[in-house]
N, C-alpha and C positions, 0 to 999 in steps of 0.2 A: 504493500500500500504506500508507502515513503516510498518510493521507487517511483511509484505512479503521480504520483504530488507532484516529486523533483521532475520530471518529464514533462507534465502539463506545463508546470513553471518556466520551465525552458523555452518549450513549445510556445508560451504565450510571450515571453519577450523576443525570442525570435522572428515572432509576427506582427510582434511589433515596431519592428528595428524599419526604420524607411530605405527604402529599395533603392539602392543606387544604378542599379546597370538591368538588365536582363540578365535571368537565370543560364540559358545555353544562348552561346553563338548561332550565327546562322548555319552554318557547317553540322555542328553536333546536331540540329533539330533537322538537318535533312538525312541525316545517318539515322534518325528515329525513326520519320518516318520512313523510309526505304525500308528498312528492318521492319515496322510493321507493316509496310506491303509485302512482305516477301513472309512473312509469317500466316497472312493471311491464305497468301499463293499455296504455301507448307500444306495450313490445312487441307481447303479444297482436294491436294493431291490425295490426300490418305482416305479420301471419300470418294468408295464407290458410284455414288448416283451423283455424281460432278456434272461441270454445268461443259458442254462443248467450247464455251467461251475459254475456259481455263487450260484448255490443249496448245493454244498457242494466245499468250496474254501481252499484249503492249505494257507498260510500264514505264513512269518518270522517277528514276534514282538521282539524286543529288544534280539535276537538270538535263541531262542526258536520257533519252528516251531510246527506250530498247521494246525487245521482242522476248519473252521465257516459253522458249520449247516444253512441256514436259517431256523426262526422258522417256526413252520405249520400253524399259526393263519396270518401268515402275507399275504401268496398268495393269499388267499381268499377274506382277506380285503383290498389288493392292488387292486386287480379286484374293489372292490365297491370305491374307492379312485377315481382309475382313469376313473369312468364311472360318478364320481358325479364334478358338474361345482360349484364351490365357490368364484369365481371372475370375473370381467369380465374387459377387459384394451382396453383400445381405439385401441391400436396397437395390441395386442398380440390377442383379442378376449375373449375367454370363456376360462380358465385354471382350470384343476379340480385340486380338491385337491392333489391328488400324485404330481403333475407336483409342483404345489405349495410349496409344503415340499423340493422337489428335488433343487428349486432355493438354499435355502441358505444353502444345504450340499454342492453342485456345487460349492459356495464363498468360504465356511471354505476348501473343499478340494485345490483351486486356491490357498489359503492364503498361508497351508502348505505347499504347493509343493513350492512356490514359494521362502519360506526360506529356504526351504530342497534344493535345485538348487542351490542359490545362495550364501550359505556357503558347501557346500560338505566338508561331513567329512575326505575325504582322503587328501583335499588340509587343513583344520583347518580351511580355513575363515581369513588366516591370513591377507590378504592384500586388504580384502574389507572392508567396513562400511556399520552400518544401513542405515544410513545419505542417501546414494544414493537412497533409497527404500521407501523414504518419500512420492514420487508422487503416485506408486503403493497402497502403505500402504492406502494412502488415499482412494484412489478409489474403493478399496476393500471394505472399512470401510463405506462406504456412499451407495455402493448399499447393502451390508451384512444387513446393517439398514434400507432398502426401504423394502429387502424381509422381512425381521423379522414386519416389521409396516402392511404389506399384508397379515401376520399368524395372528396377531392379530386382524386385522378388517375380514377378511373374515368368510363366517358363509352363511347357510342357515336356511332353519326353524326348522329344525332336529338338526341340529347339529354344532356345531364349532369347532374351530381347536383346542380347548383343548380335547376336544371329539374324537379328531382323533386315528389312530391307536390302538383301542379300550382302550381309556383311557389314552396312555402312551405320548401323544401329552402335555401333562401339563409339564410333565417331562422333553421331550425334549426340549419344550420352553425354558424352567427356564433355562438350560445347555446354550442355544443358546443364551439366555441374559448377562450371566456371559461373555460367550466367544468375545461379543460386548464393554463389557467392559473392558477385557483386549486387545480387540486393539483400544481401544481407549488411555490406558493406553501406548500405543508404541509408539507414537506421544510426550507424556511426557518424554520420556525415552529417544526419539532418541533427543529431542532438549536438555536435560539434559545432554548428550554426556556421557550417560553414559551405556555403551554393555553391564554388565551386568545385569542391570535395563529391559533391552529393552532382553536376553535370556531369561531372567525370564519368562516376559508377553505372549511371541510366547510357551513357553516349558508349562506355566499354559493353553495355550487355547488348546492343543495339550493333554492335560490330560481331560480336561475339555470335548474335542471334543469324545474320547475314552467313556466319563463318558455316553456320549446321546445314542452312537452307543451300548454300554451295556443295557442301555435301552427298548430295544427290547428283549431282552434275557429274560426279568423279567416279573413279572404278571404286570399287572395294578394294580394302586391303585382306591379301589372303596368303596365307603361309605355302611355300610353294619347298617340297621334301627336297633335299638334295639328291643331285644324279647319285645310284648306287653301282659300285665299280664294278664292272662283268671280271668273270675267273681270266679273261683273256687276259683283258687291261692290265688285272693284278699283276700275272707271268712278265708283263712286257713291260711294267713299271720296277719290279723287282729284279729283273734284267739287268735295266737300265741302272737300278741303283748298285748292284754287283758291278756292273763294270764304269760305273763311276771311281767306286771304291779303287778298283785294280789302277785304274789311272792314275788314282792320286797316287799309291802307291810307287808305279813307275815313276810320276814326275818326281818326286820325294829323292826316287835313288837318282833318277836324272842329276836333279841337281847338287845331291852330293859330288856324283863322279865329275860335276864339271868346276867344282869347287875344292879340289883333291886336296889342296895345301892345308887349307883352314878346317876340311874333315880332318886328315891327318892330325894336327895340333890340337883339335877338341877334341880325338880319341885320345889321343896322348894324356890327355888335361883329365880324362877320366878315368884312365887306368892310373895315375898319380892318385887320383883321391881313393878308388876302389882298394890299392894298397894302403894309404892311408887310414882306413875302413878297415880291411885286415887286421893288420896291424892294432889297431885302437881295441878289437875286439876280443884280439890274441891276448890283449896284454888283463885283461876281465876274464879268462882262460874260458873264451868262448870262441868255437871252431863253425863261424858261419859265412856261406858266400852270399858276397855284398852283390854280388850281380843280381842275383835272386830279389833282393829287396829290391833294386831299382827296376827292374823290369817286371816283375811280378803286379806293382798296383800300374803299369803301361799297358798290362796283359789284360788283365782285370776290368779296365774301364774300357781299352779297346773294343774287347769283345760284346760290353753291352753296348757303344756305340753300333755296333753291326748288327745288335739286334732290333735297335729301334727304326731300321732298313731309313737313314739320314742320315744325308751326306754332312750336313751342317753338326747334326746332333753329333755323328762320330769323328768330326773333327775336332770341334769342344769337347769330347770324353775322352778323345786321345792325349790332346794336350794338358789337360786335369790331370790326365793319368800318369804324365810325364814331369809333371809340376810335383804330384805327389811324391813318383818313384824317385826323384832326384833330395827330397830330403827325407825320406824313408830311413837309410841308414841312421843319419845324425840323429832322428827322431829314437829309435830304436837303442841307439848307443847311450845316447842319455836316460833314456829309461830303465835299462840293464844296469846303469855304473848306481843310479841311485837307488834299485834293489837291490845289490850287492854290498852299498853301502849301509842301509839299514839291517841288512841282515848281521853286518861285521858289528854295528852299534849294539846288537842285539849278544853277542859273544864277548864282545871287549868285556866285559865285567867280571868273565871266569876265565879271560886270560888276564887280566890285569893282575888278578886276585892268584893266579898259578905263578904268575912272574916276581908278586910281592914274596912269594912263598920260595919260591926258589932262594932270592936275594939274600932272605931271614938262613936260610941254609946254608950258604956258604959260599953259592955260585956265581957269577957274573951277567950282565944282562943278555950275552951270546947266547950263553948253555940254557939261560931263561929260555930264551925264542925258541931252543930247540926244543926244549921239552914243550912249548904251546904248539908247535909244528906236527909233535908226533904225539899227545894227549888230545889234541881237539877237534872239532869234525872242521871238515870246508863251512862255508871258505875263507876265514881267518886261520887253519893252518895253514892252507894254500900259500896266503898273503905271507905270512911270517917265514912258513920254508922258504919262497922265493927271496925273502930277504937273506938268511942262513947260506942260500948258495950263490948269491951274488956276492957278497962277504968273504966266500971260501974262493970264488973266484978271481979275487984282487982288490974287488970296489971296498974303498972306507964304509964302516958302520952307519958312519953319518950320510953317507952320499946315499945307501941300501935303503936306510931308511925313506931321505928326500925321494926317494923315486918310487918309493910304497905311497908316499903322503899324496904324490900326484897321480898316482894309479886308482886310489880309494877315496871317493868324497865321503868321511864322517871327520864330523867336528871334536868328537872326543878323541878318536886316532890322534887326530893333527894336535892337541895336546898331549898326548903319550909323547910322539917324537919327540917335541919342543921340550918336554921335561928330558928326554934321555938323553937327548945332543947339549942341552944344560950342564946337566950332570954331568957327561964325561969331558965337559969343556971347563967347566969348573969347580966340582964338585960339589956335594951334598948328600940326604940323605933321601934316595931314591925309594923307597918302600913307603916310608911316609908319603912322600909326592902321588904313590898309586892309590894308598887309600883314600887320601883326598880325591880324586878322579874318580875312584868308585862312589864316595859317596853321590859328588855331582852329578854321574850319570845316574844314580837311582833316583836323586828330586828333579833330575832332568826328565826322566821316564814319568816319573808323577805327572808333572808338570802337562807333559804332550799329552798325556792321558785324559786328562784335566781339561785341556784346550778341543781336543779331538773333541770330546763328548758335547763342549758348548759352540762349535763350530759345525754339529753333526747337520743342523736344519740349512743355513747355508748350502753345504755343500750338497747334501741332498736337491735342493732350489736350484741349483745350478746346471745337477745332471739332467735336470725334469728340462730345464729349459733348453740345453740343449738337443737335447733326443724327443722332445715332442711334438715339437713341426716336422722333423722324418719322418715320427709314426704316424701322422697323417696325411702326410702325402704316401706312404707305404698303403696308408689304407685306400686310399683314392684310388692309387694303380692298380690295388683289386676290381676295384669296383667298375671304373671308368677308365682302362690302360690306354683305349687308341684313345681317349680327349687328351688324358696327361704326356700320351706320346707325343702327339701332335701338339700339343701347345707348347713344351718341353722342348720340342725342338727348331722352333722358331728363336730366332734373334732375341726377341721382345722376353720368351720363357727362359733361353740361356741368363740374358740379364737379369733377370729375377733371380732364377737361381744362385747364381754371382754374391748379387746384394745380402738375399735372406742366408749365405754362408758367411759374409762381412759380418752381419749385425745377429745372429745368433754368437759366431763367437766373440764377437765383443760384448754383448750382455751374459754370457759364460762365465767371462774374464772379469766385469763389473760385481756378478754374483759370489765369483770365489772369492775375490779380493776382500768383500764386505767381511768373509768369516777366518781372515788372516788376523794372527796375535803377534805382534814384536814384544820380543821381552829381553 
C-alpha cells in the first residue's frame, strides 16, 4: 500500500511538471507506427479466413511506400496451424496454434497503437505525460507475459512452438522476449520521470517488433548433420596421413645428411653428456643406460602422436617427447642421489654410534670405517668401503672423504666429514663430537616428523591439483576420444594444452611452497 501512495505521488507530480518538448521525435513515432502496421499485417497472416487484400498489401513505412508479399510457405502452414489444438483453457476451450501466436501480436499491436494515439505527431505530445498510461502500461504488460508463458508451455507430441512456422517460431520468440523486457523497462522510466528514458523503450520495442515480422520473410534456421566419412574416404585419408608421416621423416634425415658438420658436433655434444650421465650414475652404484631415458619418453609420445593419425598432433608429441627425453636423465639423477641420501641419513646414527664405539676401543677413525663397511647393510657400507679403498689406493683420508661429501647429498654426513678432517687437522676429542651429531640427528628426525605431519594437507592440495585436470581430461577421452582428438590436435588445442601445463605447474609449485618450514 506505501508502495502505491509513493507511485500515485510520483505519478501526480510528474503530470504535473509543464511539458517542455514533445515526448518522441518524428522518426521514433514513425518507427511506431510502421511496427504497428506490420503487426497488424502479422496478425491477419496467422488467420485462416484472411481478407485477399492482405496477399499483397501496399504500405507507408517511415514515408517510403512499399508493397508486403505474403510468403508462399506461410498459407499452407497456417492451414496446419490452425487445424492443430496446442492448449486447452478452462474458459477459452481448445486454441490451436495460429490462434495462439495471434494473442501476443494482438498485445504488441494494442501496445503501439496505443502510444501512436496518445502522443500524435501532429499535436508533438506536448501537453500529455507517460505518467497517465501507467495503469494501461501495466495491463498490457501482464497479459503480453501470460501469452508469451502459453508459447512457451504449449507443445504436442510432434511438435512445439519453437517448431512453429517451420522453424522461425524460435526467432520470433526470442524478438517477443526482448520486447517484454523493454516494457517492463517503461515502468522504470515512467516512475524515473524521465520521457526520454520511457521514448526510448516504446521506439526499441517498435524496432524490435519490425525485427519478428521480418522474420517471416527469411529461411528458417535449421541444423544441417555433418557429411559422414565413407570406409573409402577413411583408407585414402589414413593413407594420406601415413605417408605424410614417412615424408616428414625423410625430410628430417634429408636435412641432417645435408647439415653433416653440425649433426656430427651435436652427436658428439650428446655422447659427452650420455657419458657424463654414466658416469654420474656409476658413481650412486647404479648401472643404467642413459640412452634408454632419452629416447624412451621420444618413443613414448611419438607413438601416441601416430595414433591420433595428425600430422600436427605428432609433431607436437614428438617434440614434447624430445623436450622430455633430453632432461629425463638429470630428472632421474637427482631423484636417485636424494633417495640415496635419505636413506644414508636414515643409517648415519648406527654408524656414527659403531664409529664412537670403535674410537672408545682403541682404534683409529680408518679401522672405524672398516668395520661400518663390513657391519652395515648398503648403502652407507657401500659409501664408506669406497672411501676405505680409495685411501688404500693413495688418495689422503681427507681428499676420500671430500669426494664421498660430493657423491652423497645428506647434511648430517657433510658434518661427520667437517668434524673428522677437524680432528685430524687439529685435534680433539672425536667421540664426543659423534655423540653430539647423534643426538642432533634424532631432534632432527623429530623435528621432520613434526613438520611432515603439519605440512601433510599442503602437500596432499598440491598433488590433487596437479593430477586432476589429467583425470579429467582422461575421463573425456573415454567418453568423447574423436572430439578431444580432434580438438587436441589443432593449433588452438596444442596451445591450450601448452598453457594449462604452464599454470598447473606453477600453482603445484605455489601449493608446495605454502607447506615448506625453514628452520
Amino acid at each position: 500500500m506505501k508502495k502505491l501512495t509513493a507511485m500515485i505521488i510520483l505519478l501526480g507530480a510528474f503530470a504535473g511538471r509543464p511539458a517542455e518538448a514533445g515526448v518522441f521525435t518524428q522518426s521514433e513515432m514513425d518507427e511506431i507506427s510502421c511496427a504497428a502496421l506490420k503487426m497488424q499485417l502479422f496478425y491477419y497472416y496467422l488467420d485462416p479466413a484472411r481478407d485477399q487484400k492482405v496477399l499483397e498489401f501496399p504500405m507507408t513505412c517511415r514515408g517510403v511506400k512499399s508493397t508486403f508479399v505474403m510468403p508462399k510457405w506461410l498459407e499452407p502452414a497456417v492451414v496446419e496451424m490452425a487445424g492443430r489444438k496446442v492448449w486447452r483453457d478452462p474458459e477459452e476451450g481448445e486454441i490451436s496454434e495460429a490462434a495462439l501466436w495471434q494473442t501476443p501480436v494482438s498485445i504488441i499491436y494494442e501496445y503501439l497503437e496505443l502510444t501512436r494515439k496518445t502522443f500524435p505527431p501532429e499535436s508533438g505530445g506536448a501537453n500529455i505525460q507517460p505518467g497517465l498510461l501507467v495503469k494501461e502500461y501495466a495491463d498490457i504488460r501482464i497479459r503480453f507475459q501470460m501469452s508469451m508463458d502459453r508459447l512457451y508451455r504449449a507443445r504436442t507430441r510432434e511438435v512445439n512452438m519453437g517448431d512453429s512456422m517451420q522453424g522461425r517460431g524460435r526467432i520470433v520468440m526470442a524478438q517477443f522476449a526482448l520486447v517484454l523486457k523493454e516494457m517492463e523497462s517503461i515502468a522504470d522510466a515512467i516512475s524515473s520521470t524521465n520521457q526520454r528514458r520511457y521514448a526510448e523503450a516504446v521506439t526499441a520495442s517498435a524496432m524490435l517488433s519490425q525485427d519478428s515480422f521480418r522474420a517471416l520473410f527469411r529461411g528458417p534456421r535449421k541444423y544441417e548433420a555433418p557429411l559422414k566419412e565413407t570406409g573409402s574416404g577413411r583408407v585414402i585419408n589414413t593413407a594420406l596421413t601415413m605417408m605424410g608421416i614417412i615424408l616428414m621423416f625423410l625430410a628430417v634425415q634429408a636435412f641432417f645428411a645435408m647439415n653433416d658438420d653440425k649433426t656430427n658436433a651435436m652427436m658428439g655434444d650428446y655422447s659427452k653428456k650420455v657419458e657424463t650421465f654414466t658416469e654420474a650414475f656409476s658413481r650412486q652404484f647404479i648401472n643404467i643406460n642413459v640412452k634408454y631415458l632419452v629416447l624412451g619418453p621420444i618413443a613414448v609420445f611419438s607413438l601416441l602422436g601416430l595414433l591420433t593419425m595428425n600430422f600436427f598432433a605428432f609433431l607436437f608429441l614428438s617434440l614434447l617427447g624430445a623436450a622430455i627425453g633430453m632432461r629425463t636423465p638429470a630428472f632421474v639423477l637427482t631423484a636417485m642421489k636424494q633417495a640415496r641420501g635419505r636413506k644414508i641419513d636414515g643409517q648415519l646414527m648406527d654408524g656414527l654410534i659403531l664409529l664412537s664405539n670403535a674410537l672408545r676401543s682403541g682404534l683409529d677413525v680408518v679401522q672405524g670405517f672398516e668395520m661400518v663397511s663390513k657391519d652395515l647393510m648398503p648403502p652407507i657400507s657401500d659409501e664408506f668401503a669406497l672411501v676405505i679403498k680409495n685411501y688404500q689406493l693413495g688418495m689422503s683420508f681427507e681428499k676420500a672423504l671430500g669426494v664421498m661429501e660430493e657423491r652423497v647429498e645428506s647434511k648430517m654426513l657433510s658434518y661427520m666429514i667437517r668434524a673428522i678432517v677437524l680432528q685430524r687437522q687439529m685435534g680433539g676429542n672425536l667421540t664426543k663430537v659423534f655423540e653430539r651429531i647423534v643426538v642432533d640427528i634424532r631432534e632432527e628426525s623429530k623435528l621432520e616428523e613434526k613438520t611432515k605431519a603439519m605440512t601433510a594437507q599442503q602437500k596432499i592440495q598440491s598433488i590433487v591439483v596437479g593430477i586432476m585436470p589429467w583425470v579429467m581430461v582422461g575421463v573425456m577421452f573415454l567418453f568423447q576420444p574423436a572430439t578431444m582428438i580432434k580438438f587436441y590436435s589443432t593449433p588452438l588445442g596444442m596451445g591450450t594444452a601448452i598453457f594449462c601445463v604452464i599454470w598447473v605447474g606453477i600453482g603445484m609449485k605455489v601449493v608446495a611452497s605454502l607447506g615448506k618450514i625453514r628452520v
